[in-house]
Wavefront OBJ file of the C-alpha trace (Angstrom):
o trace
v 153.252 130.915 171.331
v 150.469 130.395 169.010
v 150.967 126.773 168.667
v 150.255 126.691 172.449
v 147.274 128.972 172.217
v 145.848 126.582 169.732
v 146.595 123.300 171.816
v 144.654 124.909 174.599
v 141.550 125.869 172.210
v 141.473 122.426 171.006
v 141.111 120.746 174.114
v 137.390 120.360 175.313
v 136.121 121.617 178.533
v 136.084 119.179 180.787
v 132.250 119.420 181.798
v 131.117 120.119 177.755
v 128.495 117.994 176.673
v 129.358 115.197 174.303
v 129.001 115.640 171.008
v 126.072 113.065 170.019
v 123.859 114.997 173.247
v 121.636 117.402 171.649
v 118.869 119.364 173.265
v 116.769 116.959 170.137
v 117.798 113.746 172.095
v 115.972 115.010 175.522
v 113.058 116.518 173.175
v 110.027 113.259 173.932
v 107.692 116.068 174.320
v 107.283 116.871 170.315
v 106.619 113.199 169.014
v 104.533 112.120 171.825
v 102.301 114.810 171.294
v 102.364 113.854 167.651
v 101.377 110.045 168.357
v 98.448 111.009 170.662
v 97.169 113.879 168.002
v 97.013 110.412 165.776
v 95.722 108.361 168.373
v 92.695 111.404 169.047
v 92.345 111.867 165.272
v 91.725 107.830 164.903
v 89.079 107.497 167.942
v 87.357 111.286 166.215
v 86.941 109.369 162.849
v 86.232 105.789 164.663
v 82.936 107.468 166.332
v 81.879 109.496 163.880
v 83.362 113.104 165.142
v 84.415 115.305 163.299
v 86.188 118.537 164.397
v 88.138 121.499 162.082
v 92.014 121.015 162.864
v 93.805 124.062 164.256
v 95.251 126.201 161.280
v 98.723 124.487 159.663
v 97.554 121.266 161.492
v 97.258 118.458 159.126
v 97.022 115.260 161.631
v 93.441 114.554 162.495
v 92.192 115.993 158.568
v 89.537 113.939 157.255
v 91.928 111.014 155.680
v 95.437 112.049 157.632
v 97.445 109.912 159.241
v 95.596 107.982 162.467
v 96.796 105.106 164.947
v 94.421 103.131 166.582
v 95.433 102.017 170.349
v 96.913 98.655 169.213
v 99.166 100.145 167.410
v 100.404 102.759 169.531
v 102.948 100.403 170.817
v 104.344 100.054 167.621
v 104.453 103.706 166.740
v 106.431 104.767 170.149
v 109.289 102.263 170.225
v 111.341 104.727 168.308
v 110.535 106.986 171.642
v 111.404 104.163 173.554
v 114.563 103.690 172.291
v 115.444 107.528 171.954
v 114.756 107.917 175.712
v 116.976 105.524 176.593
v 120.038 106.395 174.739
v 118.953 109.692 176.456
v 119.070 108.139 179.574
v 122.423 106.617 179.412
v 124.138 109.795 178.168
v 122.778 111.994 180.845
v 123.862 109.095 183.104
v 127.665 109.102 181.666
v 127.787 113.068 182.002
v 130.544 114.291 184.562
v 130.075 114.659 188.339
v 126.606 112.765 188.100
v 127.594 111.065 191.045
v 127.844 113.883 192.988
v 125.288 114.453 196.120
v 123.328 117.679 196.600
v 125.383 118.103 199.685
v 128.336 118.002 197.595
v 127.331 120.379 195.403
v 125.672 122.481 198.204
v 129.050 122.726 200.001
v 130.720 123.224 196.325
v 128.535 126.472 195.867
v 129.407 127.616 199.625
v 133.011 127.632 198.601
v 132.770 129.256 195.582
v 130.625 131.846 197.221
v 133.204 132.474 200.082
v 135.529 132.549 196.881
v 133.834 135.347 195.430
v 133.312 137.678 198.500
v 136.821 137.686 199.173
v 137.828 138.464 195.568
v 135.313 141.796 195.556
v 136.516 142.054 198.761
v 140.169 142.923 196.966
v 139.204 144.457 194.425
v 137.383 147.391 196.587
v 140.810 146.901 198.090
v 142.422 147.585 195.339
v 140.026 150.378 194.161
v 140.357 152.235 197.501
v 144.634 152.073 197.331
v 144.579 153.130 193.691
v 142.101 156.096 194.382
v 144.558 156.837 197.339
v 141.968 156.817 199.749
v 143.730 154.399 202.355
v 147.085 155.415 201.430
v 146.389 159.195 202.402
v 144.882 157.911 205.320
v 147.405 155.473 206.785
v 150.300 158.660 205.611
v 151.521 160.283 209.093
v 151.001 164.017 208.384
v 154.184 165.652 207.068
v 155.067 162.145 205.664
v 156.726 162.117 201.566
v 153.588 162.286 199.594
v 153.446 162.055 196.604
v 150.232 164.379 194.601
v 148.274 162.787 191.744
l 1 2 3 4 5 6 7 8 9 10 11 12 13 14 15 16 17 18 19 20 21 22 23 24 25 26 27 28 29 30 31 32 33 34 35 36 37 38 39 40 41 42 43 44 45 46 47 48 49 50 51 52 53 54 55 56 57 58 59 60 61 62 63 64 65 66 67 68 69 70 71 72 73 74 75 76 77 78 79 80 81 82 83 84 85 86 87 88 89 90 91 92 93 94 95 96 97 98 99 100 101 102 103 104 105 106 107 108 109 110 111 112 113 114 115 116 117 118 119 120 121 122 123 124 125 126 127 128 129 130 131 132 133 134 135 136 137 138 139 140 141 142 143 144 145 146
């Protein structure tokens, strides 16, 4: 029994995520902020401006790290690239093929689904209460008193 209990925790779900998709391979957010804070800190110290960086911000310091725009092609081809291997793993995740009808009708079913399970469990509330037993009971019937 508990060799078949761990066969069936073994097995993946069949809509998990793969392994290699992380919530870090969708993240382009966080390093393109990062190349234009180098790209703003290179055109500041080009002209001549010169602003305090926020607190615990060290790109745009007098001598950090800048890019100028010819070379902000070169510094986002590692984006590039990481949206693109994004990009074909959300496009090899299950039922990506599906319409929004499909999945529209999908959720309508599972809906009706649902109703009609509450639906027995008040059921099944209301017969072990004895509520519709006592009331479908012909008077003088065998009853029996909880």
């Amino acid at each position: 029994m508990a060799s078949s209990a761990t066969a069936v925790n073994n097995s993946p779900h069949p809509l998990a995520l793969p392994p290699s998709f992380s919530p870090d391979t969708l993240d382009a957010l966080s390093e393109l902020s990062l190349v234009l804070a180098k790209v703003r800190a290179g055109i500041q110290s080009s002209s001549g401006i010169t602003t305090e960086p926020a607190p615990g911000d060290g790109v745009g310091a007098p001598g950090g790290p800048t890019l100028t725009f010819k070379e902000v092609p070169g510094a986002t081809d590692g984006l590039k690239h990481k949206l693109q291997r994004a990009r074909a793993q959300v496009r090899a995740l299950p039922d990506m093929d599906r319409t929004i009808a499909d999945q529209n009708e999908e959720i309508a079913d599972l809906e009706a689904r649902i109703q009609r399970q509450r639906e027995l469990l008040q059921r099944l509330r209301d017969e072990a209460s004895g509520r519709v037993g006592r009331e479908e009971m012909a008077p003088g019937g065998d009853q029996m008193e909880l």
